[in-house]
C-alpha positions in Angstrom: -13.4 3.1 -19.5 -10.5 4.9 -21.0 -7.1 5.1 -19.9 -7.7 8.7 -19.1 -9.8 7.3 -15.9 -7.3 5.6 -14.1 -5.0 8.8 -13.5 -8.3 10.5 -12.0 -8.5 10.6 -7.8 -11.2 8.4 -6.1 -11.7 8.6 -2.6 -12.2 4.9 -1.9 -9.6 2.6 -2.9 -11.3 -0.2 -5.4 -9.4 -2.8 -4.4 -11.5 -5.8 -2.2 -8.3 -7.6 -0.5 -4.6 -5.6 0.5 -2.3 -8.4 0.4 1.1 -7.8 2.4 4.1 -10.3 2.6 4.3 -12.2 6.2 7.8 -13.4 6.5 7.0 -15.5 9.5 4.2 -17.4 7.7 6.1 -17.3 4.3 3.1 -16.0 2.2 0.9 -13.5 1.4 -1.7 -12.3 3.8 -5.0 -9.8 3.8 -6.9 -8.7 7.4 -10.6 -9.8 7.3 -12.5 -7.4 9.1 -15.8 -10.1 9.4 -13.2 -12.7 11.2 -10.9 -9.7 12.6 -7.7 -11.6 11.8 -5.2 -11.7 9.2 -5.9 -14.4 6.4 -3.3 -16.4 4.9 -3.2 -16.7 0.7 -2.1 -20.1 -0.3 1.1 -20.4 -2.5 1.1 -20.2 -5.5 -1.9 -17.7 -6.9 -2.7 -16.9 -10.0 -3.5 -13.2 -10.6 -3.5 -10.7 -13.7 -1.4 -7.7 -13.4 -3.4 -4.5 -13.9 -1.0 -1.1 -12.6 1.0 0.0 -9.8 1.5 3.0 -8.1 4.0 4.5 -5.6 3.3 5.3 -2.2 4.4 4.6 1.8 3.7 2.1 4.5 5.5 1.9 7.6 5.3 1.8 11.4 5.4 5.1 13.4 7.2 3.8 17.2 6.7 6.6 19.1 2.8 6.8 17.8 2.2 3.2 18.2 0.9 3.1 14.6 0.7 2.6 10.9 2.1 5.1 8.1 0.9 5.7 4.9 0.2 8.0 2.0 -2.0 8.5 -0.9 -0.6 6.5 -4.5 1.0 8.5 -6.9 1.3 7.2 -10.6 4.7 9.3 -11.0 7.6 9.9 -8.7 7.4 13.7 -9.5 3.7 13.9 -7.8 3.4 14.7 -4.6 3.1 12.3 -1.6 1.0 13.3 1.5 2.6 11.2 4.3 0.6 10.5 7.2 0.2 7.9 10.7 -3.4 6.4 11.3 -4.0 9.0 14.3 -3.6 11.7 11.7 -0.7 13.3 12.2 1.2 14.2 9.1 4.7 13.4 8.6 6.1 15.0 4.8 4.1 15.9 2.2 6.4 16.4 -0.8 8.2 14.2 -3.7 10.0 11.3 -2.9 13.4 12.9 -3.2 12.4 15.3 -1.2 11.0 13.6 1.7 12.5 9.9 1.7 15.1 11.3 5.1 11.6 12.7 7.0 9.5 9.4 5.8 12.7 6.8 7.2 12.9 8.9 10.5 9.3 8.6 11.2 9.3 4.8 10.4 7.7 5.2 6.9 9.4 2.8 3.6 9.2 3.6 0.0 6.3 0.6 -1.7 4.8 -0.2 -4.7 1.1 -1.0 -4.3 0.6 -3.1 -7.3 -3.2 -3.6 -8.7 -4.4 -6.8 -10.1 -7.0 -9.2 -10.6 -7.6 -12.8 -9.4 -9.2 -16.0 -11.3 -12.3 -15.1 -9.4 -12.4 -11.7 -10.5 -11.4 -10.2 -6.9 -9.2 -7.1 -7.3 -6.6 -7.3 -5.1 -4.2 -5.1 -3.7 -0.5 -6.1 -3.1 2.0 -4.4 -1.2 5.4 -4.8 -2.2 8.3 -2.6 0.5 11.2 -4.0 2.4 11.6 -5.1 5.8 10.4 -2.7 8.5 
């Protein structure tokens, strides 16, 4: 696979496990679907770092859910900004929309791409607090 591939769109993200910071439990964690609850990730793990993208993940209050956007590889791409009910928020550049994306609950993140021991792909989600 050349590097060409990686900067082409895919409608499924490849990644097995999104691993998210949880301040409370002080580590990383990942929702299981099969136990429907988050999972915690025993410090420390060993992983090898493979890309990262830009994108948004938040909490919309007055929708009473998530935000998020697609990953762009570039801060000049556009993001499409969105809540899990489907309502879209911004759909611009970063600089553009950061103000509209903070109003609506949504922060600035790095999803960084990487690999475990095991061979998992993981996902981890790096943003400040909400």
């Amino acid at each position: 696979m050349g590097r060409k591939s990686e900067l082409e769109s895919t409608s499924r993200n490849p990644a097995e496990k999104f691993l998210e910071w949880s301040s409370t439990s002080k580590c990383f964690q990942y929702y299981d679907k099969s136990q429907e609850k988050k999972v915690n990730v025993n410090l420390p793990f060993s992983f090898l770092y493979l890309a990262e993208r830009t994108t948004v993940k938040g909490f919309n209050e007055p929708n009473n859910t998530g935000i998020y956007s697609n990953e762009v590889k570039y801060l000049t791409e556009e993001l499409n900004v969105k809540n899990f009910k489907g309502l879209g928020i911004a759909k611009g550049i970063w600089n553009e929309i950061s103000s509209d994306v903070d109003k609506a609950g949504g922060k600035f993140a790095k999803s960084v791409y990487c690999m475990t021991k095991q061979g998992t792909l993981i996902n981890i989600a790096l943003y400040g607090p909400q």
